[in-house]
Steps between C-alpha positions, in 0.01 A plus 500: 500500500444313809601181297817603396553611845426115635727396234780687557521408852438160405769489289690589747435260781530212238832638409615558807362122585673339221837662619415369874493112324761550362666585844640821441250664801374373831244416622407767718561737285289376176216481801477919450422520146243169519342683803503872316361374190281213635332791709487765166348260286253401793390853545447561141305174481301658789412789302410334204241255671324770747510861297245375247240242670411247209730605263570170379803530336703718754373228812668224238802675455553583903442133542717383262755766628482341809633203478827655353467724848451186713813340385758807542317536837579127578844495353603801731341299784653208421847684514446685832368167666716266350228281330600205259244640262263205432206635573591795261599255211152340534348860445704537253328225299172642559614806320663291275182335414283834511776694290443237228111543510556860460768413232209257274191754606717800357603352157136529374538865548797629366478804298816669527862492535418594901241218524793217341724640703275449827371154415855390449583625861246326639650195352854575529392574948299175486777318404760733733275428789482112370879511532495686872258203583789220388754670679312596835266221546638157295850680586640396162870592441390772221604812701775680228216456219191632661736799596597514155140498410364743780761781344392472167163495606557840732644660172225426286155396660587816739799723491497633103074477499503696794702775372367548160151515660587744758743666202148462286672320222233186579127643505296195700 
């Protein structure tokens, strides 16, 4: 449950992102949902990596969740202290890079519908955090397709996941 929880709300700050490139909301105002959901997601990756010392597999999964937590957290800075977002776009090719590894380790061990689903996310974020890197830090003029790509990727690496697991349709 607590994943379809982070994806729900992730879905929503992506969508709510991709509308903001677009330019349809300002910048101070996309800042609240980065900061609300950059802080959820960090608090649930706090409770996956300290309630079970050496639990392998929940310290992974607070760590990975982190870095998705780190960037809302930096985007809602970024708005708030009017940053040119560089330094985020160079973090967001480290999780680019890391979402990929993820991607390649996962593909050895999926099972189920869930686990092709989840190793296509992690591809489908590496290369959504790739594109956040292009725009941010190389400032390429690609703005109206990564916030093409950063809806569809709120409405199906996040929003409709995190629903049918919280609905129980998707056992993980």
């Amino acid at each position: 449950m607590i994943l379809g929880l982070t994806l729900l709300y992730v879905g929503a700050v992506l969508f709510i992102n991709g509308i903001w490139l677009l330019g349809k909301i300002s910048n101070q105002e996309v800042s609240i949902i980065n900061i609300l959901v950059g802080l959820l997601s960090f608090i649930i990756a706090m409770h996956l990596i300290f309630k079970v010392p050496n639990n392998t597999v929940e310290i992974s999964t607070g760590a990975f969740t982190l870095l998705f937590s780190i960037t809302y957290l930096w985007v809602g800075a970024n708005q708030w202290l009017k940053s040119d977002g560089k330094g985020l776009g160079w973090f967001c090719l480290f999780v680019s890079i890391t979402a990929a590894v993820i991607g390649v380790h996962s593909l050895a061990g999926y099972t189920t519908n869930f686990k092709l689903w989840n190793t296509a996310s992690w591809f489908a974020w590496s290369l959504l955090w790739l594109s956040f890197f292009y725009l941010l830090a190389l400032a390429k003029p690609i703005q109206r397709h990564v916030a093409t790509y950063t809806i569809f990727c709120a409405i199906f690496t996040g929003w409709i996941p995190g629903v049918m697991i919280l609905l129980g349709g998707i056992s993980t």
